[in-house]
N, C-alpha and C positions, 0 to 999 in steps of 0.2 A: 554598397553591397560588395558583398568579395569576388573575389574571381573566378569562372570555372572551373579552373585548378584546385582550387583549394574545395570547391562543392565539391569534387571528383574525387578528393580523400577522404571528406568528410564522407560522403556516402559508403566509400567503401569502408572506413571505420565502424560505420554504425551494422552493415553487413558484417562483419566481422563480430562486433559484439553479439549480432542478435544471432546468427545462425553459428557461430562456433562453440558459444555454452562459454559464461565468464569464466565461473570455478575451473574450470581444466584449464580456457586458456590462461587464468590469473597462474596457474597451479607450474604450467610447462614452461609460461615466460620468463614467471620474476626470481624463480627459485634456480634454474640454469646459469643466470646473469648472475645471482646472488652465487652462486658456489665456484665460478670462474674468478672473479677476482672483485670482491666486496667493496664496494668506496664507503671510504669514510667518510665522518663526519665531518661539515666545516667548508670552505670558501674554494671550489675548484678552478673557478677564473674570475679575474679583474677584465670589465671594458670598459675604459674612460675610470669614471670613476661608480660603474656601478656591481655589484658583487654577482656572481651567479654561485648557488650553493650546492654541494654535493645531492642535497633532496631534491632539487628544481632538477638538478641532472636524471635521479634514479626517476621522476615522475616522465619525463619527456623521454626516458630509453622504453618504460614501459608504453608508454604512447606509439613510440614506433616499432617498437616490436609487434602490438596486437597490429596496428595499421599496414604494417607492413608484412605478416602473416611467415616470418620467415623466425625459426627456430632458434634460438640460442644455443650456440658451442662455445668451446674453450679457442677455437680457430677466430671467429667470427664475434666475440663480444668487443672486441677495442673497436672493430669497426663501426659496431652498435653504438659505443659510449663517441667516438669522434664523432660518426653524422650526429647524435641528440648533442654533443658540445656547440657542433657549428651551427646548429639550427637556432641555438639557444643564444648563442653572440652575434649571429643574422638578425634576432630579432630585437635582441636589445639596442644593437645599431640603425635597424629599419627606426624601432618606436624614437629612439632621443630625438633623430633627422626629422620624424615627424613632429616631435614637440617645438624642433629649433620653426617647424617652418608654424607654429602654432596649429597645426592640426588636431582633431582631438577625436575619441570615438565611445559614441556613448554608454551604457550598460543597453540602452534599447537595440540599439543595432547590433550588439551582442548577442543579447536574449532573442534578436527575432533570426541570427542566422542559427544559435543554437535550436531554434524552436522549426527549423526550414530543414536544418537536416536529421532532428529525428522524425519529422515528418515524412520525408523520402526514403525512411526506412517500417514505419507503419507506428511507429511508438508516439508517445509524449513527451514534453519538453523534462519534465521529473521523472518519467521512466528510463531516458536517456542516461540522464546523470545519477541514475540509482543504477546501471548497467554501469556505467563507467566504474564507480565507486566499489562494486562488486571485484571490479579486475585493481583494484588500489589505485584506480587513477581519481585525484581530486579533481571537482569539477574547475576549478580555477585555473590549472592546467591546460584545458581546451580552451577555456575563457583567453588567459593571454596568448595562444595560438591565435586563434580568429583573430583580436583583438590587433596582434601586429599583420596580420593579412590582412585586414579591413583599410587599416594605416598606409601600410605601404603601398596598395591599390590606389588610394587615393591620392598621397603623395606622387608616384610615377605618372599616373594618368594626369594628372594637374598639370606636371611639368612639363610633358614630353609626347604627350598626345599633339599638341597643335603644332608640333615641331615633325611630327611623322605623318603629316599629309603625304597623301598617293597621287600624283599625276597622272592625269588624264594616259601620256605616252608609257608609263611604269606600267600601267594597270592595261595597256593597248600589248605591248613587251610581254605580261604575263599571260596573256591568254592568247598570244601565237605561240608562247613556247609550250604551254598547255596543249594546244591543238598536235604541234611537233615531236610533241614527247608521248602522247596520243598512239602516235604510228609504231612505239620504238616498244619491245617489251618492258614490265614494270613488276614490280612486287611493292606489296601493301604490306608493311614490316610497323611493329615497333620493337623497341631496341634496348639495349642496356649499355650503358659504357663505362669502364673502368678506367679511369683517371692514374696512371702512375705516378704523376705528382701530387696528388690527391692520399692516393692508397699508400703516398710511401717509397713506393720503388716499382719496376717492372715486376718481378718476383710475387711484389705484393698484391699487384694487381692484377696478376695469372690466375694466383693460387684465392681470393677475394672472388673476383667471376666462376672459378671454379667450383666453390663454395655454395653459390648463387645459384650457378647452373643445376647442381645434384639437387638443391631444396626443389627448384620448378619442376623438375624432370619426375622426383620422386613424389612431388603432389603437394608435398607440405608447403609450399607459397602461393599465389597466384602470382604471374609473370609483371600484371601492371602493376599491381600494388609495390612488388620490388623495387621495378623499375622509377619506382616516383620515389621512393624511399632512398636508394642508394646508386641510377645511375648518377654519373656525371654530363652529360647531354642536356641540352637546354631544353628537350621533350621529356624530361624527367616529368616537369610541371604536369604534360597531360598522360600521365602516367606510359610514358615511353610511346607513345603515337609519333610516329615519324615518316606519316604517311606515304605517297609513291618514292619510290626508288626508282628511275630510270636509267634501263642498260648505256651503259657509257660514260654517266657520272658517278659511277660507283667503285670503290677500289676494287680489283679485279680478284682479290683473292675471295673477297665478300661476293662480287656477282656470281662466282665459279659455284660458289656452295648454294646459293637460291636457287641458281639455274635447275641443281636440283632434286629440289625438295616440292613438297607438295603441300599448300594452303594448311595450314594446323600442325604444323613441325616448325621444331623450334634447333636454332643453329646450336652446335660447341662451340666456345669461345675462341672467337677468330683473333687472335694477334694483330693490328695495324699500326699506321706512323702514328696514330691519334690516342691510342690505348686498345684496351679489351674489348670488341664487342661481345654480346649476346644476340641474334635476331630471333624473332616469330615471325614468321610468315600467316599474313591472314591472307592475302586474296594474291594472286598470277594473272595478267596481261600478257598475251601473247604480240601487242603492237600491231594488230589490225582492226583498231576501234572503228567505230562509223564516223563520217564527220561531215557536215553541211558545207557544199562548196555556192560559190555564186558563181557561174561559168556564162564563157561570151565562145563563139566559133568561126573560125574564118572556112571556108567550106566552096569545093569545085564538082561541075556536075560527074558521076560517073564517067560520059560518055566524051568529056574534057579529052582525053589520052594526053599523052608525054605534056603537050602545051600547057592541059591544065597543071598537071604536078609540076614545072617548072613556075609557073606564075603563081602556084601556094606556095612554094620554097621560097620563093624573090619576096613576096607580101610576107612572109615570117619571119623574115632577118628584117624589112623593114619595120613590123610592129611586132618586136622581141618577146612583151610583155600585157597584159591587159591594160596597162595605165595607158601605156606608150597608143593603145587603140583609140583609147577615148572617144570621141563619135564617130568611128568611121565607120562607114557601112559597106566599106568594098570597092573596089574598083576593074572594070574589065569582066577577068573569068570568077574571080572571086565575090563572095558574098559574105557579110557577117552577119552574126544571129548574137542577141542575147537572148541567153538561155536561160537566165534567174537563177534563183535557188533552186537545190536538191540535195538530196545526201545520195552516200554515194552508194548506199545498201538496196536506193531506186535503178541505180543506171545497170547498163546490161555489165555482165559481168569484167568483160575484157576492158571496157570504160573506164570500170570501177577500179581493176589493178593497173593501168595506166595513170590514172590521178589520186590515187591514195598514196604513194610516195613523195608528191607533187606540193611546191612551198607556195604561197602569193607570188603572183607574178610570172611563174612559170606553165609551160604549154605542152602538151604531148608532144609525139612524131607523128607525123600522117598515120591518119588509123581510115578506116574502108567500113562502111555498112551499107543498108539495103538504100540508102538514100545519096550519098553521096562521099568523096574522100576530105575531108576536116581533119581541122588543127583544133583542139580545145584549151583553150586560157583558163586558168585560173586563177580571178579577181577577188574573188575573195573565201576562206575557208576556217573554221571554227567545229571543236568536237563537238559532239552530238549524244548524247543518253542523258537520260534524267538525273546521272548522278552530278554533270558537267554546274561547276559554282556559274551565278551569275554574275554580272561585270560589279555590281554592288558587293554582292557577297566577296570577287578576290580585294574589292577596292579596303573592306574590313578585315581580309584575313593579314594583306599586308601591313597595314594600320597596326595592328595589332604584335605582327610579328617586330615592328621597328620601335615599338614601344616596349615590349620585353625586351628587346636587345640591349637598347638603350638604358631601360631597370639594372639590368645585369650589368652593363659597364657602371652605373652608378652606384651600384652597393659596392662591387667592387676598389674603387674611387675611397668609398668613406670607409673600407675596411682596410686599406693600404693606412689609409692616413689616421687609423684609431690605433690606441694602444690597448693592447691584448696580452694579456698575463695568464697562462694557463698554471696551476700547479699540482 
């Protein structure tokens, strides 16, 4: 089966088709492309030794034009025609790789993803490609899309799946710094990125993001569809999903503009060391999430005076940490408590802003209530809401993200080392 990604365009593709009306968009797409600058007839690149033809080009520009819901101009069609060029030597390179390794994909597993995603749009598997054919796209067209997506799914995953095991401590690492970042503000962004070496030049890819920008802003795109079409970002794949941002690992010119904007605004193209961005802001974290602690207490009577507070200062420096307590139960003036789990949306307030800053291992200052003066440990602590992944779930999201990484170095690999003749 194919990947998410590629179900995520495919749906949006067939969204496009069904609720935009072919005939216009056939009418606004091909005939714009068509009166900027015409291709002709005949062989517009060599890879290895297989030919890509001026049609195969104009079939795959009109593919991503409707898919990617973004206008054609005289600014903006070379960029059209480079992403369908590279999409197109991407997959001739993906399918050979896959033939060397003798993989193969069949017309059924074709026919059953074309038939999966006009399904998720309410149509038929023939009503689909009598829509497509409507807008001039042949259905063979989709056919070798899926066709090298199916491929090179399987190819990557084959290879490089059993090489991207997650350890028990990577996956222990991910969800304290989850909990830690938890505390800190966030923004729920996806994004667009413009590639200067990509686009050509800085210049190019100012006035490209620029271009981009006006269609989203003015309505004529949707911002994902875009973004999967023509960022450069490795979240291009889930259509510019680049989920939390957290204040601090963010370049500062980027946080300065989130900071503020409000949930459904979308950035102007930020300039950085990396290229162009674009952001959307979907959701704001202000960094005072809830989160479940497991706390232990070392604790002196009220009526203790000076004696006692010296003999909890002396017992604190001697068990700095909850590990460092391990059984002890007290000695003298002191007493220890394990206090189990809670979150911290339970405890009395001033509790709560005392150990919600608070990492493993660390302990309040003497704090005072109606029972006694305590030291609170925290042994162990982990976020808290129904959105929070479970240790399985980050165990696959990383799984996943080092098997795309790993993809991505590999095409790359075999595209250094192929020979590419464009004309």
């Amino acid at each position: 089966m194919t990947s998410v990604a590629f179900r995520r365009s495919a749906l949006l593709l067939c969204t496009c088709l069904t609720l935009s009306g072919l005939p216009a968009v056939a009418q606004t797409t091909a005939q714009p492309a068509a009166q900027a600058r015409p291709l002709g007839e005949g062989v517009v690149a060599l890879v290895n030794d297989k030919l890509i033809s001026s049609y195969d080009l104009k079939q795959r520009m009109l593919l991503l034009i409707i898919t990617s819901g973004v206008q054609v101009t005289q600014q903006n069609y070379a960029a059209f025609q480079q992403q369908a060029l590279r999409a197109l030597i991407d997959e001739h390179l993906q399918l050979a790789e896959a033939d060397h390794f003798k993989l193969t994909v069949s017309d059924e597993e074709i026919d059953e993803e074309v038939a999966n995603m006009a399904q998720q749009s309410g149509l038929s598997k023939d009503q689909l490609l009598a829509e497509l054919k409507r807008a001039g796209i042949e259905a063979q067209t989709l056919r070798d899309q899926i066709k090298a997506e199916i491929a090179w799914g399987q190819l990557v995953n084959g290879r490089f799946r059993p090489k991207a095991r997650v350890g028990k401590d990577q996956v222990d690492a991910f969800m304290t710094k989850l909990t830690e970042d938890s505390q800190k503000p966030q923004y729920l962004v996806a994004e667009i990125l413009i590639d200067p070496e990509v686009a050509g030049g800085q210049k190019e890819a100012e006035a490209g993001a620029q271009q981009l920008f006006d269609q989203i802003a003015q309505g004529v795109a949707p911002f994902q569809s875009v973004a999967r079409q023509f960022s450069n970002a490795p979240s291009a794949a889930n259509g510019g999903d680049a989920g939390w941002l957290v204040s601090g690992t963010i370049d500062p010119k980027v946080e300065t503009v989130l900071k503020g904007m409000n949930p459904g605004q979308m950035t102007r193209p930020i300039v950085t060391d990396e290229g162009v961005y674009i952001y959307y802001l979907r959701e704001k974290k202000e960094g005072k999430a809830d989160a479940k602690v497991r706390l232990k207490q070392a604790a002196v009577p009220l009526t203790g005076g000076d004696s006692a507070m010296r003999a909890l200062a002396s017992f604190r420096a001697k068990y700095p940490t909850c590990d460092a307590l391990n059984n002890e139960t007290g000695n003298g003036q002191v007493s220890v408590a394990d206090l189990g789990f809670t979150t911290l949306s339970d405890l009395k307030p001033e509790y709560a802003s005392a150990l919600q800053p608070l990492k493993v291992g660390q302990s309040t200052e003497p704090m005072k209530n109606a029972m006694n003066i305590n030291v609170v440990y925290v042994c162990d602590k982990t976020a808290a809401g129904d959105d929070v992944p479970s240790r399985e779930q980050v165990e696959q999201r990383l799984t996943q993200q080092k098997v795309a990484m790993l993809g991505r170095r590999y095409l790359r690999d075999i595209r250094d080392g192929a020979t590419i003749e464009s004309r």
